[in-house]
C-alpha positions as CSV (number, residue, x, y, z in Angstrom):
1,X,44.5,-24.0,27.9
2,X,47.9,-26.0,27.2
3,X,45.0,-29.2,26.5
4,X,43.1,-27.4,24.2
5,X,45.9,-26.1,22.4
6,X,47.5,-29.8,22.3
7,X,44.1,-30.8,21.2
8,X,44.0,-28.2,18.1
9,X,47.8,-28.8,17.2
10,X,46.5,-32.7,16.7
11,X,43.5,-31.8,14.4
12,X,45.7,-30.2,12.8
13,X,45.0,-27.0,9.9
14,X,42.6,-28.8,7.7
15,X,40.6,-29.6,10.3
16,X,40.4,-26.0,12.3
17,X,39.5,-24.5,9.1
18,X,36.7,-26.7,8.1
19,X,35.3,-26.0,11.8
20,X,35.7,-22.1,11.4
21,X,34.1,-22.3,7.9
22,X,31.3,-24.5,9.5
23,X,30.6,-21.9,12.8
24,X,30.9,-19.2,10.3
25,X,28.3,-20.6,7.6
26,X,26.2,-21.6,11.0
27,X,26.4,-18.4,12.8
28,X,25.1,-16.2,9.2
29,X,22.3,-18.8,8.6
30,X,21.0,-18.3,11.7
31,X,21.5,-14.5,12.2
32,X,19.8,-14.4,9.1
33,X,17.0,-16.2,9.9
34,X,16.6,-15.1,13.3
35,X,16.9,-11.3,11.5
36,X,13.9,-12.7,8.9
37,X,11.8,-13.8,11.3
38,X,12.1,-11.3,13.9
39,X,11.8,-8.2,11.2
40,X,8.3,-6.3,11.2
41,X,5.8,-7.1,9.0
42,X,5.4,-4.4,6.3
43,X,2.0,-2.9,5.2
44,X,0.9,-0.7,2.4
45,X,0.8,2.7,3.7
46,X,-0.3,4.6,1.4
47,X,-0.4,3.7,-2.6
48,X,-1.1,5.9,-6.2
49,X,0.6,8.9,-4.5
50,X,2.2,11.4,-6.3
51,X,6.2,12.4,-6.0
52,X,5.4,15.5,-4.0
53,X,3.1,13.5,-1.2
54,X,5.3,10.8,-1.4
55,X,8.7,13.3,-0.2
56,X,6.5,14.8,2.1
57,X,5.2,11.8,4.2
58,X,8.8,11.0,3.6
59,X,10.3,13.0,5.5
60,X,7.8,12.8,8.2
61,X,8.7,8.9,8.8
62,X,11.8,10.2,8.8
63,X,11.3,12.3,11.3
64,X,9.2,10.3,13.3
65,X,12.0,7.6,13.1
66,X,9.2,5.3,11.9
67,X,10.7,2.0,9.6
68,X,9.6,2.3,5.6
69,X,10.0,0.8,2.7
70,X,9.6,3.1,-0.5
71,X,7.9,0.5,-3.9
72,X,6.9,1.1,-7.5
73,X,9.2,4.1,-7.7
74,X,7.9,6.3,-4.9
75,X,4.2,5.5,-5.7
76,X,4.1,2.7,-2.5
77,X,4.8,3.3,0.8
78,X,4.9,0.3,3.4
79,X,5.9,0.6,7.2
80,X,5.2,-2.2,9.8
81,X,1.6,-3.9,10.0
82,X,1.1,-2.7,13.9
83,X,1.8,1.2,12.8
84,X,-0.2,1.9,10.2
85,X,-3.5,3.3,12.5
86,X,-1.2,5.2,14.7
87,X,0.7,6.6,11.4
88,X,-2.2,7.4,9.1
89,X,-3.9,9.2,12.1
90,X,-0.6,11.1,12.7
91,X,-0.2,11.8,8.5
92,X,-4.2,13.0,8.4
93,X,-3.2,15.7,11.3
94,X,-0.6,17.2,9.1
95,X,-3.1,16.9,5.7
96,X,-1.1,14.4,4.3
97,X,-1.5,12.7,1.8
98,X,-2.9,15.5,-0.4
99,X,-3.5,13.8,-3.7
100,X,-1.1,16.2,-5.6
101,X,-3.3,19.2,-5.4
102,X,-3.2,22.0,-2.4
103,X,-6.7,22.8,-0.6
104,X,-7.3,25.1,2.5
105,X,-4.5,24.6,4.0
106,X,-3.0,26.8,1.9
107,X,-4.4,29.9,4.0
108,X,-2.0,28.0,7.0
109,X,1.1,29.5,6.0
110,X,2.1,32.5,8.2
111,X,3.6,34.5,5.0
112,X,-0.1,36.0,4.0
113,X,0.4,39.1,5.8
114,X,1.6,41.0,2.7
115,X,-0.5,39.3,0.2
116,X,-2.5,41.4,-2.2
117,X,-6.0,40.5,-2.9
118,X,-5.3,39.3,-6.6
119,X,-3.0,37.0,-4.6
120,X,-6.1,36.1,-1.8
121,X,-8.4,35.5,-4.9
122,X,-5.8,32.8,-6.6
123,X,-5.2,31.1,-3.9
124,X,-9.0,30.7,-3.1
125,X,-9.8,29.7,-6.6
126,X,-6.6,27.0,-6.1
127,X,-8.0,26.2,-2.6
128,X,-11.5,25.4,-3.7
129,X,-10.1,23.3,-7.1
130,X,-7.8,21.5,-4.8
131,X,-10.6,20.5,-2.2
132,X,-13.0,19.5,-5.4
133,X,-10.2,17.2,-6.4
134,X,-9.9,15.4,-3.2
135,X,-13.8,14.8,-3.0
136,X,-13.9,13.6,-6.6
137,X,-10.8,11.5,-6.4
138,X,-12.9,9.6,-3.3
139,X,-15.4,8.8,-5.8
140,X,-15.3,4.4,-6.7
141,X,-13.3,3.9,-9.9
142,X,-11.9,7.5,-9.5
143,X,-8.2,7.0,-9.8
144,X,-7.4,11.3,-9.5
145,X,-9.1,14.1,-10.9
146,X,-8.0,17.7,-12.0
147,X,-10.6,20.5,-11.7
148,X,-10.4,23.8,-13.5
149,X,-13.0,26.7,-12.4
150,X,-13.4,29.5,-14.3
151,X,-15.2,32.3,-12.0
152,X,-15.4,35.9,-13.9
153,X,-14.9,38.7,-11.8
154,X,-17.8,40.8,-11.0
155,X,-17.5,44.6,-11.9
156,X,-19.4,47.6,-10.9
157,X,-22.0,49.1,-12.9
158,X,-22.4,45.7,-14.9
159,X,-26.0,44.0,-15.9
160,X,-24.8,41.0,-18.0
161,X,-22.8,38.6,-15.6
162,X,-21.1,35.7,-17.5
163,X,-21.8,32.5,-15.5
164,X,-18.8,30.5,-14.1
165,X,-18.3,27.3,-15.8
166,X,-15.8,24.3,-15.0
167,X,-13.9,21.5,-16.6
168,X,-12.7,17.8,-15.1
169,X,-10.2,15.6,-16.4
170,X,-10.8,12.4,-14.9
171,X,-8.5,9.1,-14.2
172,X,-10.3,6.2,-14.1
173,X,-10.9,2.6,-13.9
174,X,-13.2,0.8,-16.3
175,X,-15.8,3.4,-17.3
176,X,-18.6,5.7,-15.4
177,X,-22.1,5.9,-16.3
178,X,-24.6,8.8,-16.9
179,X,-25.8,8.7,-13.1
180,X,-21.9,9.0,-11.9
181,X,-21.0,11.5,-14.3
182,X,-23.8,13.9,-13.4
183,X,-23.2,12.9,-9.7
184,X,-20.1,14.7,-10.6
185,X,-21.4,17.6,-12.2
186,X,-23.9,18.7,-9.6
187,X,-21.0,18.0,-6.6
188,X,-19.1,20.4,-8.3
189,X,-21.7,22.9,-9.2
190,X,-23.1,23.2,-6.0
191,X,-19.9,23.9,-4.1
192,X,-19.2,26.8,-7.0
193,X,-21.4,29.6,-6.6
194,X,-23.8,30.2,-9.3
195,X,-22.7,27.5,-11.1
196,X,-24.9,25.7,-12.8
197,X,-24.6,21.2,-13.6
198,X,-24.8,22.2,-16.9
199,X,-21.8,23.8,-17.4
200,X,-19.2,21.6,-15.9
201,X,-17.5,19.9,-18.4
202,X,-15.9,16.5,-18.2
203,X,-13.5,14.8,-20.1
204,X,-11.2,11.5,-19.1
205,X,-7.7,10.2,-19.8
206,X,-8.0,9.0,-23.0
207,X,-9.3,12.5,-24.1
208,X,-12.9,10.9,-24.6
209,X,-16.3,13.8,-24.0
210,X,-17.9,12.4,-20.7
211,X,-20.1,15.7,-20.7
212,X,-19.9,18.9,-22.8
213,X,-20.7,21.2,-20.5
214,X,-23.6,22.8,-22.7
215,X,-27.1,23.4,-22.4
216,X,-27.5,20.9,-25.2
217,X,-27.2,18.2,-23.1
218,X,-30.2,18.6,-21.5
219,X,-32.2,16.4,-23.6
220,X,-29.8,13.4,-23.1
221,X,-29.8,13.9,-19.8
222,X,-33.5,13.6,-19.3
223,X,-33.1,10.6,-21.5
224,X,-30.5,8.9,-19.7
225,X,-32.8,9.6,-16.6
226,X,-35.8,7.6,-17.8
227,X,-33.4,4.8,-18.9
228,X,-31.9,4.7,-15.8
229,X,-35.8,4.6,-14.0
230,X,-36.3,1.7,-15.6
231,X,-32.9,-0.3,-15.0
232,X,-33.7,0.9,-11.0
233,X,-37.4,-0.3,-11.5
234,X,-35.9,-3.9,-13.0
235,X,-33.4,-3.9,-10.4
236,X,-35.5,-3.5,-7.4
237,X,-37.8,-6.0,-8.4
238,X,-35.4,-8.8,-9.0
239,X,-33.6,-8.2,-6.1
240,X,-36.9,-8.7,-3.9
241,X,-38.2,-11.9,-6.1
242,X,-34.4,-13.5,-5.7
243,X,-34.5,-12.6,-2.1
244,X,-37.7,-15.0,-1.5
245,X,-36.4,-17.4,-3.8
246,X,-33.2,-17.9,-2.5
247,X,-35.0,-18.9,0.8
248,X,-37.3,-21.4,-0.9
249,X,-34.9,-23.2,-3.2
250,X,-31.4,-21.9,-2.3
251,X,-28.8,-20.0,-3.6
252,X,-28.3,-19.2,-7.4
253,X,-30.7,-21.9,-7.8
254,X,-33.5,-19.4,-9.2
255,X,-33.2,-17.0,-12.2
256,X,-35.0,-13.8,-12.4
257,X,-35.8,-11.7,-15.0
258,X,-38.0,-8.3,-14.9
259,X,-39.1,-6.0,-18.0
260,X,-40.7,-3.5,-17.3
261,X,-42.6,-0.7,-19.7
262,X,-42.7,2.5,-18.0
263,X,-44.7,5.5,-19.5
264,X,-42.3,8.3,-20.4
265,X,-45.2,10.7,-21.0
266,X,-45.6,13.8,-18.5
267,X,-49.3,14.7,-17.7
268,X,-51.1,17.6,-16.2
269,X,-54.8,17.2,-15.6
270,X,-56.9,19.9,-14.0
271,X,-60.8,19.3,-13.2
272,X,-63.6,21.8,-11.7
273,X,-66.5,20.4,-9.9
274,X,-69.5,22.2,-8.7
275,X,-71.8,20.8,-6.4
276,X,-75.4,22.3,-5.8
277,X,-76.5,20.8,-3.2
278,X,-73.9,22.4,-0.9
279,X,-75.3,26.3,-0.9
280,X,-74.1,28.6,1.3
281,X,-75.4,32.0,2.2
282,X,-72.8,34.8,1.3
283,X,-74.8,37.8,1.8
284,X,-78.3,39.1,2.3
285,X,-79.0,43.2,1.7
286,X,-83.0,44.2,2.9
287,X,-84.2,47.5,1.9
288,X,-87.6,49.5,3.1
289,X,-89.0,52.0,1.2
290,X,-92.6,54.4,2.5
291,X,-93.8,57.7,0.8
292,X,-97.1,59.6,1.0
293,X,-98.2,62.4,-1.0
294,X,-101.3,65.3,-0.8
295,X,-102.8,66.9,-3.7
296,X,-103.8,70.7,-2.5
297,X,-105.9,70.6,-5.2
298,X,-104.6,74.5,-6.4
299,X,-104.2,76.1,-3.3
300,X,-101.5,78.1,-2.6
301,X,-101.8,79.1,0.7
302,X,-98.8,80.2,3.6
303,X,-99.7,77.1,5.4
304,X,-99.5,74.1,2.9
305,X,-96.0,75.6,2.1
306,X,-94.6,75.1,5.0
307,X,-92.2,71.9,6.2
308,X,-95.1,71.1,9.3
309,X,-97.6,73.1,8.1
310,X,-99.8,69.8,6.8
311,X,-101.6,69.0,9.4
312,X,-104.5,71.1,9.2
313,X,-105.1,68.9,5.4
314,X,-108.9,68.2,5.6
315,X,-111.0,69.0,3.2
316,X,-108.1,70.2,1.2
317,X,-107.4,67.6,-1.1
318,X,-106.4,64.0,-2.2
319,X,-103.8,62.4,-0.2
320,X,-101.7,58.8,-1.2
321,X,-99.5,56.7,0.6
322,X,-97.0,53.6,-0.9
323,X,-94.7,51.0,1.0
324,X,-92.2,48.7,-0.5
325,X,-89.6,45.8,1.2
326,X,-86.6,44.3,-1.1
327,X,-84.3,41.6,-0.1
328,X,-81.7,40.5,-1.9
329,X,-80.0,37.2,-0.9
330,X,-76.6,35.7,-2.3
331,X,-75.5,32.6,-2.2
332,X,-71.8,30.5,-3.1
333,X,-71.7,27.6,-5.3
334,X,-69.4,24.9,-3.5
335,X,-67.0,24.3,-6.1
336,X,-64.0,22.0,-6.0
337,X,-60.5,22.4,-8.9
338,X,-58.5,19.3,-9.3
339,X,-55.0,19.5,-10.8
340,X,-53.0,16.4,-11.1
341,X,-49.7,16.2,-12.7
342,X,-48.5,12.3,-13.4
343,X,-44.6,12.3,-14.0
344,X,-43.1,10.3,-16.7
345,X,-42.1,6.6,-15.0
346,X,-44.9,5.4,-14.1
347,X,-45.3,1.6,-15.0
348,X,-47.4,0.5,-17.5
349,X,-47.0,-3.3,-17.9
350,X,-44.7,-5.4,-15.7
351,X,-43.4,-8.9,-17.8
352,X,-41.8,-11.3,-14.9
353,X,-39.9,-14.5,-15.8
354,X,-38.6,-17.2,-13.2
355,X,-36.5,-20.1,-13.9
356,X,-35.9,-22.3,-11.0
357,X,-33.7,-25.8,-10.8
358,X,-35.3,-28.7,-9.6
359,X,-34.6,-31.0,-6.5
360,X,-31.3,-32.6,-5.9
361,X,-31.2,-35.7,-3.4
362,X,-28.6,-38.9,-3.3
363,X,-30.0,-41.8,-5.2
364,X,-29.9,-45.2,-4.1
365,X,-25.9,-45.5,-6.1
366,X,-25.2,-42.7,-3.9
367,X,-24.8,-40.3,-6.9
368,X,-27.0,-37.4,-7.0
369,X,-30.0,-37.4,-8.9
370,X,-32.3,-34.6,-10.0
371,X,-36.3,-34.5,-9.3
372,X,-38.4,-31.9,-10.9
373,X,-40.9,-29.7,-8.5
374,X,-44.1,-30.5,-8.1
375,X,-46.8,-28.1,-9.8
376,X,-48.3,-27.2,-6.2
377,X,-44.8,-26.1,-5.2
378,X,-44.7,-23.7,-8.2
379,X,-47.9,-22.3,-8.2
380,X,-47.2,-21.0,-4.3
381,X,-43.3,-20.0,-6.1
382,X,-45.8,-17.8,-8.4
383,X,-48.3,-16.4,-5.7
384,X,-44.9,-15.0,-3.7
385,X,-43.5,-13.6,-7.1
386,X,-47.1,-11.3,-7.8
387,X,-47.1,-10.2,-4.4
388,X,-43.3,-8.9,-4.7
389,X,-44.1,-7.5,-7.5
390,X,-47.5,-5.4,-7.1
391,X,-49.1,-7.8,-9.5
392,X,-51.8,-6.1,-11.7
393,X,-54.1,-7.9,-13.7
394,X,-55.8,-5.0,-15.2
395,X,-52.6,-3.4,-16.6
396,X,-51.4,-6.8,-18.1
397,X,-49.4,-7.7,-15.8
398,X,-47.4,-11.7,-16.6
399,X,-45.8,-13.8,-13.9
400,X,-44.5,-16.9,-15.8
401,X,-42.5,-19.7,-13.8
402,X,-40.6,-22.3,-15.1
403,X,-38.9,-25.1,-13.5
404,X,-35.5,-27.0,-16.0
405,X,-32.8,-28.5,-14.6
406,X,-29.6,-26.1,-15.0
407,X,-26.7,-27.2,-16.3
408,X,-24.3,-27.2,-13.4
409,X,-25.8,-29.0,-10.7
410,X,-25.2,-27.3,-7.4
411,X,-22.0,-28.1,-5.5
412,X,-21.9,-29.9,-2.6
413,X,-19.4,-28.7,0.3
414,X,-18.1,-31.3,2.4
415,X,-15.3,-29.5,3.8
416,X,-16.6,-26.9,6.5
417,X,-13.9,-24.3,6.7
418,X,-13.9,-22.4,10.3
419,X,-13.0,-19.0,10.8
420,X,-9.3,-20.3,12.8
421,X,-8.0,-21.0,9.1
422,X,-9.3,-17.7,7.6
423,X,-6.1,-16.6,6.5
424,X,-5.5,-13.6,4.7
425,X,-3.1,-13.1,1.5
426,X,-0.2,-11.4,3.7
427,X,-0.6,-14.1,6.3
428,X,-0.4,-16.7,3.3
429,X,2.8,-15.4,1.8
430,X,4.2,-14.9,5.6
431,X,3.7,-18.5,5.6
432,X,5.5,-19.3,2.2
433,X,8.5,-17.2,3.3
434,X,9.2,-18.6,6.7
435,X,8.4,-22.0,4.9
436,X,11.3,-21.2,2.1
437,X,13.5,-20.6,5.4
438,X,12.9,-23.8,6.7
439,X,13.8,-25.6,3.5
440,X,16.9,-24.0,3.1
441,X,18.3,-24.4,6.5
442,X,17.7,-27.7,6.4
443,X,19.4,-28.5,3.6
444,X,22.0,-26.2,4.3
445,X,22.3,-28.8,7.4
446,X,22.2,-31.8,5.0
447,X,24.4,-30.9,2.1
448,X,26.8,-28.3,3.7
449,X,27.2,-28.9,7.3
450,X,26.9,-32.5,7.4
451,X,29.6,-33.2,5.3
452,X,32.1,-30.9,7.3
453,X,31.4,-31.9,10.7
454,X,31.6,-35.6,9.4
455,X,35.0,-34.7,8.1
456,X,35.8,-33.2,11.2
457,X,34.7,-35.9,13.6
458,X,36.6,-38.3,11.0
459,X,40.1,-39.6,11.9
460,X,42.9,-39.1,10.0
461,X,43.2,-42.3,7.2
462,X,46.8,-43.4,7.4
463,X,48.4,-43.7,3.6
464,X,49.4,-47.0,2.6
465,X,52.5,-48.0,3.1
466,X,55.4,-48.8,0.5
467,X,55.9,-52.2,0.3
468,X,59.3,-54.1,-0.3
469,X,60.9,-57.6,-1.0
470,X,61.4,-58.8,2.4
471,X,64.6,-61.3,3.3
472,X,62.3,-64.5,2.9
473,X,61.7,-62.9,-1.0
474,X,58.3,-62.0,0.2
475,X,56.4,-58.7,-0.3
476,X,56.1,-57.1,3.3
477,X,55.4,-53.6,4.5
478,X,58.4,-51.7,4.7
479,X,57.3,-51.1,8.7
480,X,57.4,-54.8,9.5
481,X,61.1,-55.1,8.3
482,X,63.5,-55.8,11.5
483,X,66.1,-53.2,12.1
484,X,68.6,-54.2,10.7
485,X,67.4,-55.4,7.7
486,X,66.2,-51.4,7.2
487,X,69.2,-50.6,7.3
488,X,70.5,-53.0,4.8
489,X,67.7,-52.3,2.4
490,X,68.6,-48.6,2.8
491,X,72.1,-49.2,1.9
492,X,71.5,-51.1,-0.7
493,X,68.8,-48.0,-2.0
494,X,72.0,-45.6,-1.8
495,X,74.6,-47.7,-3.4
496,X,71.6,-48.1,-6.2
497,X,70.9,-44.9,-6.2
498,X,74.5,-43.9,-6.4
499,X,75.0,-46.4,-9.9
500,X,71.7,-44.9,-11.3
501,X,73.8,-41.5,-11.5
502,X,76.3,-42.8,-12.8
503,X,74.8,-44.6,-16.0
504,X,72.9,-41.6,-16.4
505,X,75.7,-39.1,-16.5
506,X,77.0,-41.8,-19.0
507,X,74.4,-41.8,-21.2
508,X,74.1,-38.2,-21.4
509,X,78.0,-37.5,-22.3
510,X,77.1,-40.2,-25.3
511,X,73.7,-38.2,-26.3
512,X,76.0,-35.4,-26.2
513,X,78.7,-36.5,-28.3
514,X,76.4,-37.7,-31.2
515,X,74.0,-34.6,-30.7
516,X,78.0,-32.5,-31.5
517,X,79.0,-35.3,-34.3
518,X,75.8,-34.4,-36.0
519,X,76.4,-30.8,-36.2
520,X,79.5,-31.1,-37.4
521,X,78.6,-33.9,-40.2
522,X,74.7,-33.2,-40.3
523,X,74.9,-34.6,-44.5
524,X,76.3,-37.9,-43.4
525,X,73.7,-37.7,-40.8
526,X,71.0,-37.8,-43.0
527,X,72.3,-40.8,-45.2
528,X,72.7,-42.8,-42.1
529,X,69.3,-42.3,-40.7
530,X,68.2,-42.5,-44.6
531,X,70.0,-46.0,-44.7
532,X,68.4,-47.1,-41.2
533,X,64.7,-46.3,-42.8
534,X,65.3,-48.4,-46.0
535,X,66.6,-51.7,-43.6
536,X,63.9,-50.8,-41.7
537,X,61.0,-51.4,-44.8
């Protein structure tokens, strides 16, 4: 201890506080880096929540003792990267978030026991709004949504029942077309009882009519329908002609283009046939008739009026006897009734044009040069095209491919990237940050603790010394002088010292005097000095 004392007394104060102010500087770089590099990773949560799921999956972190970092005023949660499965599966359990509106879970509160019906029937309505919210605001490009049902109450004794209706505001991004808004319509009319598509009505945050919720909407939505039957018919069919082509002449070397006219004409056709030839037997009714008569030629006698009595008839007259058979056969006609119903999008004429790039291949320079397709390598290109299509020659159908060089030739990749360099953007700016640490240590190494430890490990420069006439008349270091020449040379520096005083005191007593004379007399002052000026010029 007594040696490292000695050793601090002889750096002396300079020196220990430029060490303390170097370990100090030292000991937070590092703690901060180490405390940088060792922190958690933070991930988006949850983002676009409102102020009320934000408090709420709050103060479960909170609870949870779970690490968060709150962004873009409440809106942005993030906790670390390693947490998030285990904390959104922990959040869903507690039916959070809830996208601002309240669904089911409403019924979970335990204070329901008193609760009128009116009360039951509002927070039913609010439950099934809430839960159409949610499934709306899952919709692509739906930022949130805000669902308003309007259900009338049925009363006894009533014939006329007013149908429920419902209207949608709607946050979202870009814009939505026919087929998503009435996606939207019939998802909310079909979890509404009696509801029907048309009369959800749905407007958007700029206050702009997506649907009106009338029955006069009907005809635009049949003709927004057809139009989009024939964008799905053009669609389809280029997808499946770029499909092939990609595999014959690569990538975005092909254009495809499909028109299609489609018949928007609904038709009902209903035939009868009969065919003759195929007779069938439906019924057959025989009938027998016999009947004999006597003529008793005027005799009225007991006997010939009796029911048996005929048999003794000889010799008493004329007698007749008839017979008859009918058969009457029917028969069923085989007949046959057609009725066909062709709905409107049917294709009529299918118009297909293909563009396709030529051949690329180095040149003898080395530089790419382009080489046009052969016609054989076309006319198989257009043989796969009709088949993709269904070609029909008897309803006009046209295939027409062309092969021009495109503008861009296609880019060559020479740098494989593999999948161990497949860095995502939070990886990236981890990266950036750690190397921004790096930078700065180091020159906080260079420019800061460099220079102090130099000026540490630095001894002491001695000042120069005074140097003074030595007895040879020379100019020697006042340390090389003998002894006793010090000591004359430091009498001699009193006894000078001593006369210096002395003149001075002199000089001030006469600078005193005049400075008095020339208060007393300050007029004849003035000439003199006057009188000194003019000699002077």
């Amino acid at each position: 201890m007594n040696g490292l004392i000695e050793f601090i007394k002889t750096l002396g104060p300079t020196r220990v506080a430029a060490m303390g102010a170097v370990a100090a500087i030292l000991v937070g770089v590092f703690a901060f880096i180490i405390f940088r590099v060792t922190a958690p990773q933070m991930t988006q949560l949850y983002s676009d929540l409102t102020l009320e799921d934000s408090s709420a999956i709050v103060n479960q972190l909170e609870s949870l003792g779970v690490q968060f970092e709150i962004k873009r005023d409440g809106s942005q949660i993030l906790v670390p990267s390693e947490q998030v499965a285990r904390l959104r599966m922990r959040l869903a359990e507690d039916g959070l978030p809830t996208g601002g509106s309240i669904g089911y879970e409403i019924f979970d509160r335990s204070d329901t026991l008193g609760a009128t019906s009116f009360v039951q029937n509002i927070n039913h309505l609010r439950a099934i709004e809430g839960e159409l919210s949610r499934s709306i605001s899952s919709i692509d490009r739906i930022n949130a949504a805000r669902v308003h049902l309007v259900i009338p109450e049925r009363q006894l004794f009533q014939r006329d029942r007013r149908p429920p209706s419902a209207s949608i505001v709607l946050n979202v991004r870009g814009s939505l077309g026919p087929g998503e808004i009435r996606a939207v319509q019939h998802l909310v009319a079909t979890a509404v009882e009696g509801l029907d598509p048309e009369h959800v009505s749905i407007v958007d945050e700029t206050g702009r009519l997506l649907a009106s919720g009338t029955d006069a909407d009907q005809e635009g939505i049949i003709s927004g329908s057809l139009q989009e039957r024939v964008v799905e018919i053009e669609s389809r069919l280029r997808n499946q002609i770029e499909e092939i082509l990609n595999s014959v002449v690569g990538p975005g070397r092909a254009r495809v283009r499909v028109a299609a006219d489609v018949d928007f004409n609904r038709t009902t056709e209903t035939t009868e046939s009969f065919d003759p030839e195929g007779q069938v037997v439906r019924s057959t009714q025989s009938k027998e008739e016999a009947s004999s008569s006597t003529d008793p030629q005027n005799e009225v006698t007991v006997g010939n009026q009796l029911p048996n009595g005929g048999n003794n008839t000889q010799g008493q007259g004329k007698v007749d006897q008839s017979s008859s058979t009918e058969e009457i056969v029917n028969y069923e006609v085989s007949k046959s009734t057609k009725t066909q119903i062709v709905e409107a999008g049917q294709i009529k004429r299918l118009s297909v044009a293909v563009l396709i790039d030529g051949v690329y291949a180095p040149g003898a320079d080395g530089q790419i040069a382009y080489s046009p397709r052969s016609q054989e390598a076309l006319d198989r290109i257009a043989v796969l095209v009709r088949s993709a299509v269904g070609f029909d020659a008897a309803r006009g159908d046209v295939v027409e491919v062309v092969n021009l060089q495109f503008a861009q030739p296609p880019q060559v990749d020479d740098v494989v990237t593999s999948d161990l360099f497949d860095f995502t953007r939070e990886d990236i700016m981890r990266f950036a940050e750690l190397g921004v640490l790096l930078l700065i240590s180091l020159l906080l190494l260079l420019f800061v603790v460099r220079p102090l430890l130099r000026r540490i490990v630095t001894p002491e420069e001695r000042m120069p010394q005074e140097l003074v006439i030595g007895p040879d008349g020379m100019l020697v270091a006042e340390s090389a002088l003998p002894a006793e020449v010090k000591d004359e040379e430091d009498e001699f520096r009193i006894e000078w010292i001593e006369e210096a005083k002395q003149e001075g005191a002199l000089q001030a007593s006469s600078i005193s005097k005049v400075g008095a004379m020339i208060e007393d007399h300050p007029t004849e002052a003035v000439s003199i000095v006057r009188g000194w000026l003019e000699e002077a010029a």
